[in-house]
C-alpha positions in Angstrom: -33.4 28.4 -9.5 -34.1 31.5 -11.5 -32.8 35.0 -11.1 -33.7 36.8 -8.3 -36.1 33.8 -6.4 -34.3 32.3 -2.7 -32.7 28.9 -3.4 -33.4 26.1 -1.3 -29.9 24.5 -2.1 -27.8 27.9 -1.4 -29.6 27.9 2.3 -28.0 24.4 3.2 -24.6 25.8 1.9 -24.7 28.5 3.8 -25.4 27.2 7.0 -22.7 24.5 6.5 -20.6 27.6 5.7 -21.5 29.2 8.7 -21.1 26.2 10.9 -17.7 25.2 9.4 -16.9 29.3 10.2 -18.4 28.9 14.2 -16.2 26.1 14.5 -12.8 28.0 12.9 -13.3 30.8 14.9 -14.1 28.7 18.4 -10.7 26.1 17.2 -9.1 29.6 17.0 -9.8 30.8 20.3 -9.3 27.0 22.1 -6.1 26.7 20.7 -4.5 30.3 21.1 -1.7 29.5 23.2 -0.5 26.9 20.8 -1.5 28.4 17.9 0.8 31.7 19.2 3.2 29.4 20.0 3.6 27.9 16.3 3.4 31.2 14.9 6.1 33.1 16.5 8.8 30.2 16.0 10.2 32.0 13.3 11.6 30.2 10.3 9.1 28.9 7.7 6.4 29.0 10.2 5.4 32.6 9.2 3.2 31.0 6.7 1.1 29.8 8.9 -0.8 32.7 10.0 -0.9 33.8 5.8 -2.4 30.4 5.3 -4.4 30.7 8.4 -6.1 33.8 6.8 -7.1 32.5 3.4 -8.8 30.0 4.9 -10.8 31.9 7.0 -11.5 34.2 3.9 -12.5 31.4 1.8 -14.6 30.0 4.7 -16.5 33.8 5.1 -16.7 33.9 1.4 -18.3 31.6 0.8 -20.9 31.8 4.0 -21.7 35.2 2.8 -22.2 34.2 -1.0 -24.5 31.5 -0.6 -26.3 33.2 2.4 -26.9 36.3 0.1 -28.1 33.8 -2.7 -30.2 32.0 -0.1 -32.3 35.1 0.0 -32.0 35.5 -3.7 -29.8 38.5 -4.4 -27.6 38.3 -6.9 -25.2 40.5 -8.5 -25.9 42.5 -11.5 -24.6 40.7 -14.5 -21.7 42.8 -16.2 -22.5 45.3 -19.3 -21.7 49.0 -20.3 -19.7 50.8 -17.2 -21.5 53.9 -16.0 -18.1 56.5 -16.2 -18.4 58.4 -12.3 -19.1 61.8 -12.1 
């Protein structure tokens, strides 16, 4: 679609995003006891909360990106930095 204008195609990302996120978070909170469980074993299962995290992050991410482009903002394209004053 063109700059600026609501995509059609970023709306149905977003809300399989967003579902794919409901369902983390609600696996998340079913599971707690287990997932506490796994965690705290020590050993090489530290990772599991680190990799626990990035998907969540990458899940969000990429809710939020295609929700904001479902309404059709976009980010300004790069040029000449504005030094702060």
């Amino acid at each position: 679609m063109g700059k600026g204008r609501p995509s059609p195609r970023a709306l149905w990302k977003a809300v399989a995003y967003g579902m794919v996120s409901i369902l983390l978070y609600a696996g998340l909170y079913a599971w707690e006891g287990h997932i506490l469980r796994w965690t705290t074993q020590g050993g090489w299962y530290f990772i599991l909360p680190v990799l626990t995290a990035f998907l969540f992050s990458f899940v969000h991410g990429g809710f939020t990106g295609y929700f904001w482009e479902s309404l059709g903002v976009q980010a300004k394209p790069g040029g000449e930095k504005k030094p702060a004053n």
